[in-house]
PLY file of the C-alpha trace (Angstrom):
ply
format ascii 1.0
element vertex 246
property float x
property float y
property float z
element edge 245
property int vertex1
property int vertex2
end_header
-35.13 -40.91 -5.31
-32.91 -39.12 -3.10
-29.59 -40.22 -5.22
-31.39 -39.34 -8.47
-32.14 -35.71 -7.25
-28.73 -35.51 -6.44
-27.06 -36.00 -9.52
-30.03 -33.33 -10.90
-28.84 -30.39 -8.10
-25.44 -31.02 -9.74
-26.78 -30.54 -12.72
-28.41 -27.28 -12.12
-25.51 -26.46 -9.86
-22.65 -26.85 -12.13
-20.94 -28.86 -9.49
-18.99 -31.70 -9.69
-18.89 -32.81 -13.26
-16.58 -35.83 -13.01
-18.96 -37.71 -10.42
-21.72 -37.50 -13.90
-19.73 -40.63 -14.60
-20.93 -42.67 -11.66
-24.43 -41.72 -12.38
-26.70 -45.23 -12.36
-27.54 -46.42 -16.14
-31.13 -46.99 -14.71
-31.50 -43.04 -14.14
-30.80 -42.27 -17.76
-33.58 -44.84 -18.38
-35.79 -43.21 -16.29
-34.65 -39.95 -17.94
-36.07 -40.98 -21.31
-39.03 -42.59 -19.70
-39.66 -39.41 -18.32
-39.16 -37.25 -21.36
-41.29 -40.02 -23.53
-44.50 -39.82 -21.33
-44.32 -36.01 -21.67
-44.00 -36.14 -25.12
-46.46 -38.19 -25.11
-49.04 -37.27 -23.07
-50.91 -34.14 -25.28
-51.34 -36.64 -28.38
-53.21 -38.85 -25.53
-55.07 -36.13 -23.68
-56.48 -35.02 -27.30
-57.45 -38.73 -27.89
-58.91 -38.70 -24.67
-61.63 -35.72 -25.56
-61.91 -36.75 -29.19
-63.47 -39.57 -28.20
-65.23 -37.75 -25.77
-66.65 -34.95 -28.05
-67.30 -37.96 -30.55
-69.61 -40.32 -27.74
-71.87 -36.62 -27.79
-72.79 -37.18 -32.27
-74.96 -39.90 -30.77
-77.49 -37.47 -29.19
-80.75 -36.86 -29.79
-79.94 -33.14 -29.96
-76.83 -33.05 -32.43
-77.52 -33.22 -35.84
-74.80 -34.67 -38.21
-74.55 -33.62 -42.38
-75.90 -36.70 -44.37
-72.51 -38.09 -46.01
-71.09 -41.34 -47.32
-68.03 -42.94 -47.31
-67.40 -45.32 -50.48
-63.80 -45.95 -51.20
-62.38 -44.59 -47.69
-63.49 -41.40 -49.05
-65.95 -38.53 -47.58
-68.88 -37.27 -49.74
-71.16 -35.02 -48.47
-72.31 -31.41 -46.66
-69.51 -29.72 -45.28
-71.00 -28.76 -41.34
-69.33 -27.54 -38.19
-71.19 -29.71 -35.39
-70.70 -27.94 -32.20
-70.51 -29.51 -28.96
-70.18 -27.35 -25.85
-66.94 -25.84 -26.66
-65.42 -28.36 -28.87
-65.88 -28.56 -32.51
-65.89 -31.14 -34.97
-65.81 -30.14 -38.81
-67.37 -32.82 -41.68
-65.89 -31.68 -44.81
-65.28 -32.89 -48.16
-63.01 -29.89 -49.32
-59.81 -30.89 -46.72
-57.81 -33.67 -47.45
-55.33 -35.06 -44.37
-52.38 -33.39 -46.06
-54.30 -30.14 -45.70
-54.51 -30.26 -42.04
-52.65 -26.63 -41.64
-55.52 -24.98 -43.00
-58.11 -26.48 -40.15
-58.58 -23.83 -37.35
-57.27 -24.48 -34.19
-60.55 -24.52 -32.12
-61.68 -27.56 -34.22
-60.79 -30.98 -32.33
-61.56 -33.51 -34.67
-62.36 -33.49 -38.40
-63.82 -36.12 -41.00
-62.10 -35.15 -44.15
-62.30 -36.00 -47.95
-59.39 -39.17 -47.17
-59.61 -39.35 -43.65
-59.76 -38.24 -40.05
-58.16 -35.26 -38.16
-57.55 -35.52 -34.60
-55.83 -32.33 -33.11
-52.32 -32.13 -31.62
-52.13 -35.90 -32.86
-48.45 -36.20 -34.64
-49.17 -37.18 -38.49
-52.85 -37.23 -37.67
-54.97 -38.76 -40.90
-56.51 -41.67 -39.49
-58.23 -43.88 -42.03
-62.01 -44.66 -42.35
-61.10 -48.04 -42.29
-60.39 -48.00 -38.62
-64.25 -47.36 -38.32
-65.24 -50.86 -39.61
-67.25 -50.46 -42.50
-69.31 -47.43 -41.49
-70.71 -45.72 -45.08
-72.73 -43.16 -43.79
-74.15 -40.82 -41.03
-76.66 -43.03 -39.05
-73.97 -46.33 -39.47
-71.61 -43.76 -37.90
-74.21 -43.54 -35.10
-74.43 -47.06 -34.68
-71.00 -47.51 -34.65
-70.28 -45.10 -31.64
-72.41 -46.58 -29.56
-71.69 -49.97 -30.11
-67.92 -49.48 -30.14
-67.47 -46.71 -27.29
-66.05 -48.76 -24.68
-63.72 -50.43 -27.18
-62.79 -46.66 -28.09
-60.76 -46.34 -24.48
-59.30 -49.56 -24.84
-57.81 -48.30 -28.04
-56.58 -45.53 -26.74
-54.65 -47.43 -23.89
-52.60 -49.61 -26.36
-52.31 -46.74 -28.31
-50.29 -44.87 -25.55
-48.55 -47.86 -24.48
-46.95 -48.07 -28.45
-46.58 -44.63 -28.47
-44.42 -44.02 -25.67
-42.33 -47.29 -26.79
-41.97 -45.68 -30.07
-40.83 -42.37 -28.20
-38.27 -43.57 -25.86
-37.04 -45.47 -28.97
-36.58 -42.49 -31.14
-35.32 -40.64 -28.02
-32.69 -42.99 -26.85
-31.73 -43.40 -30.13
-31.12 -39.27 -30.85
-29.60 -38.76 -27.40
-26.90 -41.54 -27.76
-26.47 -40.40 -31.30
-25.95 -37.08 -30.08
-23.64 -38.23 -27.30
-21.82 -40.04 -29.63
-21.00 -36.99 -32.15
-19.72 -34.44 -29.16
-17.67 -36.87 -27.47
-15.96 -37.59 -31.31
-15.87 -34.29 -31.69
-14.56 -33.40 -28.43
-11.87 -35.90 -29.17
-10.80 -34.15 -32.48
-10.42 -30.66 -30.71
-8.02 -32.80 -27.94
-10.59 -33.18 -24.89
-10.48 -36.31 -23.02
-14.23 -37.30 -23.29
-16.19 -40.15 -23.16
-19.90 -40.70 -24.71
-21.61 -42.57 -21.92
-20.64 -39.54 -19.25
-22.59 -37.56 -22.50
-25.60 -39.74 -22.47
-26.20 -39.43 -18.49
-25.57 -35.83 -18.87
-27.81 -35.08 -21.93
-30.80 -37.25 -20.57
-30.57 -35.15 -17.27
-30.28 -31.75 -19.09
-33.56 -33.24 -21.88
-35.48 -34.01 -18.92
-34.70 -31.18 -16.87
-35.61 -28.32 -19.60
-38.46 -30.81 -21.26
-40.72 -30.06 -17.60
-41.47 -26.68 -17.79
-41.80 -27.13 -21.81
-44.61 -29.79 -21.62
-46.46 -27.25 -19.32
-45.75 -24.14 -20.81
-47.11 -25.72 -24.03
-50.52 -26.78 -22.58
-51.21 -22.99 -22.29
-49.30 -21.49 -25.19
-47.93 -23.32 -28.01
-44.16 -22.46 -27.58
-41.36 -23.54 -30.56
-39.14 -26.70 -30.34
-36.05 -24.87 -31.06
-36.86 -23.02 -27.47
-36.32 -25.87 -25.94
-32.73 -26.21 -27.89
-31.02 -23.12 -26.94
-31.92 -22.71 -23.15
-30.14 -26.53 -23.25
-26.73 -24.80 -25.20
-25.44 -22.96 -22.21
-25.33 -26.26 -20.23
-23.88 -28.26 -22.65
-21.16 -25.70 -23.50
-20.45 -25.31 -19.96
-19.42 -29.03 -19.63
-17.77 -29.22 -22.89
-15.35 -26.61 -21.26
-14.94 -28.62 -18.28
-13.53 -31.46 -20.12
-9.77 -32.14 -19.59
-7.37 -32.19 -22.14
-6.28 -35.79 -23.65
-2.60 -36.47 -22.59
-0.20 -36.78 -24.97
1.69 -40.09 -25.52
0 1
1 2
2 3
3 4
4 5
5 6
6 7
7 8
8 9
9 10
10 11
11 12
12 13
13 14
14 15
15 16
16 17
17 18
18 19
19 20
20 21
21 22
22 23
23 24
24 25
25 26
26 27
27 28
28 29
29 30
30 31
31 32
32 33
33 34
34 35
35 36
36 37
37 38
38 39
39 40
40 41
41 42
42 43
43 44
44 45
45 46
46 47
47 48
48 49
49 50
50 51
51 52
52 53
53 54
54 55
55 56
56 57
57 58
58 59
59 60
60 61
61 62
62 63
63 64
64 65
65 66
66 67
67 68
68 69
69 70
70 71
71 72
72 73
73 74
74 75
75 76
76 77
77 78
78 79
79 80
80 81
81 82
82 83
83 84
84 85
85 86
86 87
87 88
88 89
89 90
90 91
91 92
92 93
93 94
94 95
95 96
96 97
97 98
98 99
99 100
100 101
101 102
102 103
103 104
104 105
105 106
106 107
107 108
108 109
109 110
110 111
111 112
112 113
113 114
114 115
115 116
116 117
117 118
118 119
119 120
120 121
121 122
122 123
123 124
124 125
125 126
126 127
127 128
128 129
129 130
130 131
131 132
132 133
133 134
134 135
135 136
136 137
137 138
138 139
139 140
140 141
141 142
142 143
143 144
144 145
145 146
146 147
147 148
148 149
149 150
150 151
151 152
152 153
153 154
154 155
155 156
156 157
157 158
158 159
159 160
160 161
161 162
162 163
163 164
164 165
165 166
166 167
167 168
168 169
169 170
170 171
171 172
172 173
173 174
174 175
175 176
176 177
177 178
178 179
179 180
180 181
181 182
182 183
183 184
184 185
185 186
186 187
187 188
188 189
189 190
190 191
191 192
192 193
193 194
194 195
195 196
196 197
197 198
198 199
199 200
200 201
201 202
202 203
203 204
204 205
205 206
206 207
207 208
208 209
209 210
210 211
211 212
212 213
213 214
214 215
215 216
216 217
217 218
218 219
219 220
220 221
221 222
222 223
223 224
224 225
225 226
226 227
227 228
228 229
229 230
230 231
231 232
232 233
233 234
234 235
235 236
236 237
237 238
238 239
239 240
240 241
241 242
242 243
243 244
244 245
């Protein structure tokens, strides 16, 4: 742990760019790993209290719109069911690709094609995932009977999901590593990709932090993220020596 904060205070530090090379190969794993869990963990949290706010429809006190569902498709009352401060909308007049127009208070909604789960990425589950159910008291049923098997769900589901991350994100940061050192080459700069791919996983990581938890209180741009990494990455570009000539 020691070692790997090390090569991060160099980072931060702009000291000693030429040791980046001797940087393990298991830190820029746990780099990504890092950055993958982050990414993923407000589609989980949201899961999390979804399922939460749904366990409450089975109360005596909370009154669901009568609807069916024949064809994977909603018909019925549009109603805003309330619980404590969450909100769940049954609607027949959204579809999933109209999920922009759904305010942001609202954590989970039953639409005309499907379900909306907030701050899920390409939310728009299908009402096939809840087995059959056709209308309000099945959907009753189904909760309780299916509850536990809700969490266990939501386990594999992270599991995937951060394997699907760290793909995509290993896969963009060598990608990227690969394109500046070519293009580092081109303008004459000795460089080399992998020194890149330690570098950019430490810089991802190090700027992602304070991203994942300025987002849980305000919901702050990508691109952010982007340019407070561009000084660093110029910085190092500079540092790179020039190729020798034959």
């Amino acid at each position: 742990m020691t070692n790997y904060l090390g090569y991060l205070k160099r980072l931060i530090t702009f000291k000693k760019y030429p040791l980046f090379r001797t940087i393990p190969f298991r830190y820029l794993l746990l780099n990504i790993l890092i950055i993958s869990i982050l990414i993923a963990v407000p589609n989980v949290l949201s899961l999390i209290s979804s399922v939460n706010a749904t366990s409450h429809l089975t109360d005596s006190s909370t009154e669901l719109p009568e609807f069916t569902i024949q064809n994977e498709m909603y018909h019925g009352d549009t109603q805003l069911v309330e619980i404590g401060s969450q909100k769940i909308l049954f609607t027949e007049d959204l579809t999933t690709e109209e999920t922009g127009d759904i305010d942001d208070d609202i954590l989970i909604g039953f639409l005309k094609d499907g379900i909306y789960v907030q701050n899920v990425q390409n939310s728009g589950f299908s009402y096939s995932l809840l087995g059959g159910v056709s209308n309000d008291s099945e959907l009753q049923t189904f909760i309780d009977n299916q509850l536990s098997s809700l969490y266990f769900y939501i386990v594999m589901y992270a599991l995937i999901y951060i394997v699907l991350i760290y793909t995509l994100v290993f896969t963009v940061l060598l990608t990227g590593s690969l394109l500046i050192s070519s293009v580092s080459r081109l303008l004459n700069k000795k460089s080399d990709y992998m020194n890149w791919f330690k570098v950019s996983s430490y810089i991802t990581a190090l700027f992602y932090i304070p991203f994942f938890l300025l987002n849980l209180f305000i919901n702050t741009p990508l691109w952010y993220l982007y340019v407070l990494m561009l000084p660093f990455y110029v910085y190092y570009f500079k540092k790179l020596p020039a190729l020798k000539k034959k």
